[in-house]
C-alpha positions as CSV (number, residue, x, y, z in Angstrom):
1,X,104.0,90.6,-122.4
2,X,107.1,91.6,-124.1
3,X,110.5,93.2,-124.2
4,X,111.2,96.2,-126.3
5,X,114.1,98.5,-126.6
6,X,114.5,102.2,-125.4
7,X,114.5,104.7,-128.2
8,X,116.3,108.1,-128.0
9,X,114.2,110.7,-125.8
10,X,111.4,107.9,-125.1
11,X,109.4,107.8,-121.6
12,X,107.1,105.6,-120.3
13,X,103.7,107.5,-121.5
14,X,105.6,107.0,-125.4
15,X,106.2,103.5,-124.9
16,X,102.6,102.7,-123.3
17,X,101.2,104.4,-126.5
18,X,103.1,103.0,-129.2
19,X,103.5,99.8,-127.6
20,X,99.9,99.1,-125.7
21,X,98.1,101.8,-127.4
22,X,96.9,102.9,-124.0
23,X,98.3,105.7,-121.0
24,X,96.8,104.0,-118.8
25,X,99.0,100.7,-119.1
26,X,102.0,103.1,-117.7
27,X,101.0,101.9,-114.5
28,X,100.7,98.1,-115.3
29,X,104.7,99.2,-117.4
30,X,106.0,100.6,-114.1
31,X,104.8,97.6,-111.9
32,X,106.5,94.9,-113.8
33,X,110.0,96.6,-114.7
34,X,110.2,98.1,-110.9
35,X,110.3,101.6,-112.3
36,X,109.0,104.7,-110.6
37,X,106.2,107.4,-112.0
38,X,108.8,109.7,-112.9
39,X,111.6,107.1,-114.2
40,X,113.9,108.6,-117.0
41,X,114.5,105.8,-119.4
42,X,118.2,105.8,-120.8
43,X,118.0,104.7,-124.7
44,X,118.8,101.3,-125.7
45,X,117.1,100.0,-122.0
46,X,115.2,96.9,-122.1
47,X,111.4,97.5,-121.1
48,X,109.2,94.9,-120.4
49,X,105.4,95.9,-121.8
50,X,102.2,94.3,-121.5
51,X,99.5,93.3,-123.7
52,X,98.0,95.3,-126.5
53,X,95.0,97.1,-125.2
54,X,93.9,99.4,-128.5
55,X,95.5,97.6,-131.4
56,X,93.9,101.0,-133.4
57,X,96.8,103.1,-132.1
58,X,99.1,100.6,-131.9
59,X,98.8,99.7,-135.7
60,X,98.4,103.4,-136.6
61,X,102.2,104.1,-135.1
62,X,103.2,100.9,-136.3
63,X,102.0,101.7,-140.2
64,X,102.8,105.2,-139.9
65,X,106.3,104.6,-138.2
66,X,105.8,107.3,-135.9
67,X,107.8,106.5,-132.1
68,X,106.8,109.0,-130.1
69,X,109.8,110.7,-128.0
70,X,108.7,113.3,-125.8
71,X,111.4,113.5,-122.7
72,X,112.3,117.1,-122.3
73,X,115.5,117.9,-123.6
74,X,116.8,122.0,-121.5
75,X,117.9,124.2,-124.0
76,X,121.5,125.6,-122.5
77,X,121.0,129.5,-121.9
78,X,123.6,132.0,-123.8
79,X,124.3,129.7,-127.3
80,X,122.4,127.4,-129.2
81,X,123.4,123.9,-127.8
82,X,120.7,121.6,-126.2
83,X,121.2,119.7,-123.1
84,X,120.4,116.6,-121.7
85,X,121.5,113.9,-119.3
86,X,122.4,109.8,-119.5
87,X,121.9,109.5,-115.8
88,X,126.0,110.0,-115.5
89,X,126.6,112.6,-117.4
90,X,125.3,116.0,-119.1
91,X,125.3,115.7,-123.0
92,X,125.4,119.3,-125.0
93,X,124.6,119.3,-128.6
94,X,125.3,122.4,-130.3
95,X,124.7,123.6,-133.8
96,X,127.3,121.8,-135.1
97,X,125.6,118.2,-133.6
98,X,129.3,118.3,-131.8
99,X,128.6,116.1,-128.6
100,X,129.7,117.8,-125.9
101,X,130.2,115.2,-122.5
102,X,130.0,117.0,-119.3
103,X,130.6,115.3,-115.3
């Protein structure tokens, strides 16, 4: 086991593959940082992961430098801005990359 770091827009099946090389080591990931299914991971978090299972995949995102980061991001309706949320707020990018901080 290990500790690794949150990156932007990461969820648990991303960390299980670039990490473990394996979905199914979400569930063993959940289990030992208390987390839920459906957890949304805030960037910068501190994950505990398990072993290696497929040191193929793991070594191909490694040497490719590929992190996956799949977490939905809404697109806001009437302009261009994406949205997201840090568990306390609403964040709004819009063209401009302006960041946008909503309650």
């Amino acid at each position: 086991m290990r500790t690794i770091t949150v990156q932007e827009r990461q969820t648990i099946l991303d960390i299980a593959l670039q990490y473990c090389g394996d979905v199914q080591s979400v569930f063993e990931i959940i289990e030992l940082n208390d987390f839920s299914i459906t957890e949304e991971l805030k960037t910068g978090q501190a994950v505990v992961v398990t072993d290696t299972y497929n040191k193929k995949i793991t070594e191909f995102y490694s040497t490719n430098s590929i992190k996956p980061a799949t977490a939905y991001i809404e697109t806001v309706s009437d302009s261009n801005a994406m949205r997201t949320n840090d568990n306390n707020h609403d964040l709004i990018t819009n063209d401009n990359n302006d960041l946008i901080i909503e309650n």
